[in-house]
BAFI-3210 file (N, C-alpha, C; in Angstrom, 3 decimals, decimal comma, padded with zeros to 6 digits):
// residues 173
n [1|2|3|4|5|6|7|8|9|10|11|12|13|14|15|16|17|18|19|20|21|22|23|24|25|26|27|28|29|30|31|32|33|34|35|36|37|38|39|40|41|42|43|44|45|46|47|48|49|50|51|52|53|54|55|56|57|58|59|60|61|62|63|64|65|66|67|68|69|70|71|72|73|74|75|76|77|78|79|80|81|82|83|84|85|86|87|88|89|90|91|92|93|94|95|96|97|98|99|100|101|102|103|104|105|106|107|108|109|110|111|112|113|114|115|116|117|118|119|120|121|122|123|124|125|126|127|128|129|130|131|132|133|134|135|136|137|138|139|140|141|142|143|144|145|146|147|148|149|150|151|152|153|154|155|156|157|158|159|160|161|162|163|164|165|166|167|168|169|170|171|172|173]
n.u [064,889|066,146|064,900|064,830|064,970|066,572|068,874|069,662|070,301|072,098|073,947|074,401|075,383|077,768|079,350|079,592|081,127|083,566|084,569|084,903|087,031|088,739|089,906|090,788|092,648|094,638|094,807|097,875|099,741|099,898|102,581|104,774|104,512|106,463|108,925|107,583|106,372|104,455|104,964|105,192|102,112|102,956|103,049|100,688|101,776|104,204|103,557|102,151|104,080|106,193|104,505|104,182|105,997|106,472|104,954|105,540|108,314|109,658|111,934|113,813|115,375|115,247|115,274|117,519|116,613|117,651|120,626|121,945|124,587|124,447|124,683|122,879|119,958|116,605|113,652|110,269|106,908|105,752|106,712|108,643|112,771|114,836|116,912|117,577|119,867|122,179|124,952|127,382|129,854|132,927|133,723|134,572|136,572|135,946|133,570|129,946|129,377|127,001|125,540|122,868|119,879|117,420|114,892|113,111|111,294|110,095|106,768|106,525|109,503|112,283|115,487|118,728|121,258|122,577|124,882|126,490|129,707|132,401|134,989|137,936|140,249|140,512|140,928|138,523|137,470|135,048|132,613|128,710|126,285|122,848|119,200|116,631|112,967|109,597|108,569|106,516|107,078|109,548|112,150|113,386|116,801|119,909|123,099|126,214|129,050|131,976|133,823|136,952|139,186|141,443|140,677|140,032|137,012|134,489|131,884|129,646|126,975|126,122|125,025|125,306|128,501|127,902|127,941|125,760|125,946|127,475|128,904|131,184|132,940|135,244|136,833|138,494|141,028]
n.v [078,542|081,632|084,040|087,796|088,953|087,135|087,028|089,488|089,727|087,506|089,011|091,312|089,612|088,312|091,019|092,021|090,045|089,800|093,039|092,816|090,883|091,714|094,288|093,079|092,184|094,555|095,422|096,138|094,375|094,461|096,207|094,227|093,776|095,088|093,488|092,670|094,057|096,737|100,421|102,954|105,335|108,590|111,445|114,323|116,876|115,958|115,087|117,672|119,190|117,743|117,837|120,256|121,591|120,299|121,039|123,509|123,918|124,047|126,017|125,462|123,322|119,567|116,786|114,425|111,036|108,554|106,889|104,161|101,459|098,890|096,073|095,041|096,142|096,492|096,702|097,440|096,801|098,465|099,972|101,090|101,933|099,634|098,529|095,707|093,867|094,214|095,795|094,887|095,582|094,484|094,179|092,606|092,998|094,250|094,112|095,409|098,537|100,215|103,421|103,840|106,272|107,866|110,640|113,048|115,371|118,813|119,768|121,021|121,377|121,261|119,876|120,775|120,533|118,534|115,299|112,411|111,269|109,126|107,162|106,191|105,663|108,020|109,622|110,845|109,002|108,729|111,049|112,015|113,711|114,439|115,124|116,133|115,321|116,633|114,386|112,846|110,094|109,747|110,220|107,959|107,332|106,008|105,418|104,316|102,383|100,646|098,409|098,338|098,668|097,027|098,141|101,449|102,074|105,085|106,884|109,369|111,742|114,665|118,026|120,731|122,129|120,905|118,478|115,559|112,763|110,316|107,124|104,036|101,465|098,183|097,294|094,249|092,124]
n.w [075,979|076,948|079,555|078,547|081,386|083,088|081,051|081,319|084,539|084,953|083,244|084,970|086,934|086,143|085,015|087,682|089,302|087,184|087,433|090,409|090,551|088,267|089,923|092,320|091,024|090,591|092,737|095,129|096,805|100,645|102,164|104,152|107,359|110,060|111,727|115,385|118,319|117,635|117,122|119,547|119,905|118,473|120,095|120,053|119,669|118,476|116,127|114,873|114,735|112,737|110,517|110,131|109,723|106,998|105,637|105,738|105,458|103,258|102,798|104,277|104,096|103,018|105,198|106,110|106,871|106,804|105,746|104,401|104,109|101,383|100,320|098,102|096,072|095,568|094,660|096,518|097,911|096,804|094,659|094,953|095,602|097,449|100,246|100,260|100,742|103,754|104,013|106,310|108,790|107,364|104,175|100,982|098,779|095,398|095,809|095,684|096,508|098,028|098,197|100,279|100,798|102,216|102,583|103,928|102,366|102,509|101,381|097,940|097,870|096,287|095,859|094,649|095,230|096,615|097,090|097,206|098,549|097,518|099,450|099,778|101,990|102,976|100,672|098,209|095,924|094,422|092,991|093,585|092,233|093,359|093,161|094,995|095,395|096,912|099,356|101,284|102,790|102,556|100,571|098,476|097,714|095,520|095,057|093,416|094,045|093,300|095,285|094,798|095,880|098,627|101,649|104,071|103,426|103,184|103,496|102,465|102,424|101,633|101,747|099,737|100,780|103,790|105,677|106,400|106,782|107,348|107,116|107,563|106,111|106,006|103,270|102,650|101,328]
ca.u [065,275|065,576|064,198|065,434|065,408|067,513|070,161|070,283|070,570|072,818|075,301|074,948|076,600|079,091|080,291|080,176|082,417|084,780|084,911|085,726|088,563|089,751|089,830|091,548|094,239|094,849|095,253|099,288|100,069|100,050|103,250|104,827|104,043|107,334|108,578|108,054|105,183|104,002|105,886|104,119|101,899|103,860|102,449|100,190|102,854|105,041|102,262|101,896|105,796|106,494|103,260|104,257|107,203|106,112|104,066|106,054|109,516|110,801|112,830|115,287|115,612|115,246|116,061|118,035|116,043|118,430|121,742|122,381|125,849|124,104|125,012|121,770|118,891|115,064|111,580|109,664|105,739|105,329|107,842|110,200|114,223|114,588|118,018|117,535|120,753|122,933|126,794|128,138|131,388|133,624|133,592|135,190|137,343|135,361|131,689|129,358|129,367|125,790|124,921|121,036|119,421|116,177|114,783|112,122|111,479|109,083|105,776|106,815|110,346|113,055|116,977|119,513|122,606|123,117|125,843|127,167|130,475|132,861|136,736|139,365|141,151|140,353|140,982|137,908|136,942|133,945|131,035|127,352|124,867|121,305|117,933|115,155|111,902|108,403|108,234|106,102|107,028|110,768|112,731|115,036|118,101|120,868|124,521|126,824|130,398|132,766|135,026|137,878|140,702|141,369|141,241|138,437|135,724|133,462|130,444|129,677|126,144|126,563|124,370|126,076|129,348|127,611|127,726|124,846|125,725|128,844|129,717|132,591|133,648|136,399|137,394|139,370|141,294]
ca.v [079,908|082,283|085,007|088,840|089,158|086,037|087,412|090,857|089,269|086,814|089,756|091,953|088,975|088,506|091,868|092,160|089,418|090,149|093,969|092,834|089,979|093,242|095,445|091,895|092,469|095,320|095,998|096,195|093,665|095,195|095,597|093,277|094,333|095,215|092,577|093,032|095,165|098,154|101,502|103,971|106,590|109,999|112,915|115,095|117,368|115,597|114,839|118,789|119,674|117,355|118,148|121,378|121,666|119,270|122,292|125,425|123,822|123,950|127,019|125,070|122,063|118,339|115,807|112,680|110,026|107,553|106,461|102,509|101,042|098,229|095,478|094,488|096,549|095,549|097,039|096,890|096,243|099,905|099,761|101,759|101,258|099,221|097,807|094,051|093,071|095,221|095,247|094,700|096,313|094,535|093,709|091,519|093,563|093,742|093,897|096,472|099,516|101,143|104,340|104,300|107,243|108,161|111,585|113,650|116,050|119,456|119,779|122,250|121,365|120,574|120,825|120,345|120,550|116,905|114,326|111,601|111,012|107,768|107,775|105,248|105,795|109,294|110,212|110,790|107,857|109,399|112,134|111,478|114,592|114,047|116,394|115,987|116,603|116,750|113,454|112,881|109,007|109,276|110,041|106,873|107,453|105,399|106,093|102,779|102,553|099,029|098,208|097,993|098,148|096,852|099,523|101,752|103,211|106,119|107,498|110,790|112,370|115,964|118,907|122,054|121,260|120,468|117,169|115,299|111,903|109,142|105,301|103,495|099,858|097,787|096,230|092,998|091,190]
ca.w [075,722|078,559|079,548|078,520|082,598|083,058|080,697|082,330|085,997|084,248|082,574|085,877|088,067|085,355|084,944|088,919|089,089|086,350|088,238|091,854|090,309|088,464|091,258|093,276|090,983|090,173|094,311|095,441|098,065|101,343|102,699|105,186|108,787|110,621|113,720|116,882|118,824|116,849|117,819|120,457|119,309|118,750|120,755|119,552|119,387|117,494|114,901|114,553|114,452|111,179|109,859|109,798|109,369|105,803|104,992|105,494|105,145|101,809|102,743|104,985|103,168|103,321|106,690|106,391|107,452|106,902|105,283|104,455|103,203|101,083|098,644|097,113|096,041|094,984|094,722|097,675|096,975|096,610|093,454|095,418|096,258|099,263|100,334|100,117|101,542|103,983|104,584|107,527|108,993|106,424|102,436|100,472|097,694|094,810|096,319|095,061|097,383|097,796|099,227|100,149|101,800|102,654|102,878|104,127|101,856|102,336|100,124|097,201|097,831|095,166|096,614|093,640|095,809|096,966|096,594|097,621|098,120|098,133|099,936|100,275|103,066|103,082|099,422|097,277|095,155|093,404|093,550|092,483|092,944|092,931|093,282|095,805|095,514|097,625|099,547|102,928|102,946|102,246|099,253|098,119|096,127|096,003|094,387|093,577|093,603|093,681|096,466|094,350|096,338|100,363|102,453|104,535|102,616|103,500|102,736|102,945|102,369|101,652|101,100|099,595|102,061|105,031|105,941|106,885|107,361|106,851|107,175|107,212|105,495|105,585|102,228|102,272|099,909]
c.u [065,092|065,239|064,947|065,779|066,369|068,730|070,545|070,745|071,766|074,389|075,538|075,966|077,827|079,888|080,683|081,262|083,543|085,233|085,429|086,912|089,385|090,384|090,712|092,771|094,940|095,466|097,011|098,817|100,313|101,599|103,781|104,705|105,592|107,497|108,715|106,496|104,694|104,490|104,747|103,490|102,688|102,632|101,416|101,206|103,736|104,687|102,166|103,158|106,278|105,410|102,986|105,481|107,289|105,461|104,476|107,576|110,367|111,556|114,111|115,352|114,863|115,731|116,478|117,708|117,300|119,845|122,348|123,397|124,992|124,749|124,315|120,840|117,701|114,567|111,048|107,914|105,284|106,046|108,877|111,020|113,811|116,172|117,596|118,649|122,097|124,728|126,774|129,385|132,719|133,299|134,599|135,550|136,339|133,816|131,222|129,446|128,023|125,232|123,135|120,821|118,385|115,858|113,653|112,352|110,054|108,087|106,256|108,381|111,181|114,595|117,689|121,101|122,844|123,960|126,125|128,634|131,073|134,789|137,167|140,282|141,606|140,415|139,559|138,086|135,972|133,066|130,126|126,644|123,734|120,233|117,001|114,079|110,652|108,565|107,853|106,738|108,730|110,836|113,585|115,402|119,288|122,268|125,468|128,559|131,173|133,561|135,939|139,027|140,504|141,400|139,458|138,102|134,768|132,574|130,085|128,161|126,536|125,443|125,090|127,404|129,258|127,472|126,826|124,670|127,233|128,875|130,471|132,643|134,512|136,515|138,529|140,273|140,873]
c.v [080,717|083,674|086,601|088,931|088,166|086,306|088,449|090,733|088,694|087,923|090,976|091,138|089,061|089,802|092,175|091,350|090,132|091,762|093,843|091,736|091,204|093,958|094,181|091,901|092,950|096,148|095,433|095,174|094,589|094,704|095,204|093,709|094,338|094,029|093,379|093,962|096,545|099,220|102,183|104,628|108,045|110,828|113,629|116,122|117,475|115,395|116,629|119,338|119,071|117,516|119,486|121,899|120,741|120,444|123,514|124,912|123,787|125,063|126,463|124,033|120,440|117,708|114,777|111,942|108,672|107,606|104,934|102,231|099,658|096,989|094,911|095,237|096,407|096,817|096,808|097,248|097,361|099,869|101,106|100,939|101,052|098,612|096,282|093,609|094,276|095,107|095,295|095,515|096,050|094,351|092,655|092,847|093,195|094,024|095,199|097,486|100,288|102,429|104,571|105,129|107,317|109,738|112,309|114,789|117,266|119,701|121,180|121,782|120,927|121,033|119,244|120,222|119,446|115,948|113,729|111,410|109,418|108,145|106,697|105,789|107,377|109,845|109,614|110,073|108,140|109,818|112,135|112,611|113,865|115,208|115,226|116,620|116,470|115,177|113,191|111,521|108,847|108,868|109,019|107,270|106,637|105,623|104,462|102,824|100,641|099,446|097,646|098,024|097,852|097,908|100,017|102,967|104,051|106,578|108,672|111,304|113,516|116,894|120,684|121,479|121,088|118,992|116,418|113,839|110,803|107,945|105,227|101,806|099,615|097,013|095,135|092,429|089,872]
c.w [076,993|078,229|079,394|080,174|083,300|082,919|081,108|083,695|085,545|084,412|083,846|086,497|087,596|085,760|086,245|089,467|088,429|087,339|089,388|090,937|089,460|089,216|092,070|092,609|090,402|092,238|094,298|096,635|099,173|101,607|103,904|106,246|109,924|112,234|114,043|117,313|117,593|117,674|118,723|119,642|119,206|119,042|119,806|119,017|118,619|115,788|114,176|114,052|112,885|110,413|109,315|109,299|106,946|104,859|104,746|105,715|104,586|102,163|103,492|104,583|103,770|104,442|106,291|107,145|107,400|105,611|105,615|103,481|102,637|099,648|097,969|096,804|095,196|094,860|096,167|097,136|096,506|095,267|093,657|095,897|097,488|099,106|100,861|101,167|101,802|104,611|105,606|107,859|107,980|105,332|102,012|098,740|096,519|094,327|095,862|096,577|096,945|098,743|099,252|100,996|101,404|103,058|103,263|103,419|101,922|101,181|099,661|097,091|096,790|095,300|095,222|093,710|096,740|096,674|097,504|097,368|098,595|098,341|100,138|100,876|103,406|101,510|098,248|095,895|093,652|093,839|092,594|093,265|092,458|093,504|094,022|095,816|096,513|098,344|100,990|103,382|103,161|101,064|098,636|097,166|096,164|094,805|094,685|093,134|093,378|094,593|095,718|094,406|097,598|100,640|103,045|103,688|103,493|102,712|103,233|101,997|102,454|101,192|100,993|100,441|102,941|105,368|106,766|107,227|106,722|107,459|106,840|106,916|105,787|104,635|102,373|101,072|099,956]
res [x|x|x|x|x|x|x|x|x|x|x|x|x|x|x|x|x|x|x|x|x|x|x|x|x|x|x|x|x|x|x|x|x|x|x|x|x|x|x|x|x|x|x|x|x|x|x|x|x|x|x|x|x|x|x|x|x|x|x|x|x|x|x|x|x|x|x|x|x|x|x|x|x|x|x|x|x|x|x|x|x|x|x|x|x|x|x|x|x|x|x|x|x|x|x|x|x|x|x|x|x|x|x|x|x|x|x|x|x|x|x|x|x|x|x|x|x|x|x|x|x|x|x|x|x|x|x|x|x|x|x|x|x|x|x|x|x|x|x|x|x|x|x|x|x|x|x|x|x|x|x|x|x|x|x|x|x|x|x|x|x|x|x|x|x|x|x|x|x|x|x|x|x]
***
């Protein structure tokens, strides 16, 4: 028979166990570490300018960090959109058409005048708005059309009618 101090030493290790293998996986995978060198440091300067700009910028809106023509999209370990797999200059008639963008968005911020548009050969295809709100990391949104006829496609990022960013495809038959 053991001893009351036995089973209390005993049921501490336990539950310390069982708590860190909890805590082991319940943690997100880090994610993957970008090739190549690690980028420079940005300036002090530069560190202060989006930092501030993050803070007292909701009055002039959101930045386009990016715009990707894509034809696959995942999760990335964060359980945000990521473009998986990205087109190239042509398509193949057919193929999914993906607009992904990325946004920097000011704290407080929320801009409800966004769209995407899609064009065949200049003539509007189809328009998808969407709302942005607060995001220091980058906002993903993505808007999906088909490449359903040959011809060149565009992409057109838009805020209110200013245009903030476009690609071009070529569809195939």
């Amino acid at each position: 028979m053991r001893t009351p101090r036995t089973t209390t030493t005993t049921l501490a290790l336990a539950a310390a166990l069982a708590l860190a293998v909890a805590g082991a996986a319940r943690a997100e995978d880090p994610a993957p570490a970008p090739a190549g060198p690690p980028p420079p440091a940005p300036s002090a300067d530069e560190i202060r300018k989006v930092t501030d700009y993050y803070l007292r910028g909701k009055d002039v809106g959101p930045v386009l960090i990016e715009l990707v023509i894509c034809k696959k999209m995942g999760k990335g370990a964060d359980g945000k959109s990521v473009c998986e797999e990205k087109h190239g200059d042509s398509i193949k008639k057919g193929d999914p058409l993906i607009a992904f963008t990325r946004f920097f968005v000011p704290k407080g911020g929320k801009f409800e005048d966004l769209k995407v548009k899609f064009l065949l050969n200049g003539e509007v295809r189809s328009t998808s708005d969407f709302t942005l709100q607060e995001s220091w990391t980058g906002y993903g949104n993505y808007k999906q059309t088909t490449a359903s006829k040959a011809g060149t496609w565009e992409i057109l990022v838009l805020r209110g009618d200013t245009q903030l960013a476009a690609a071009k495809v070529t569809a195939t038959e």
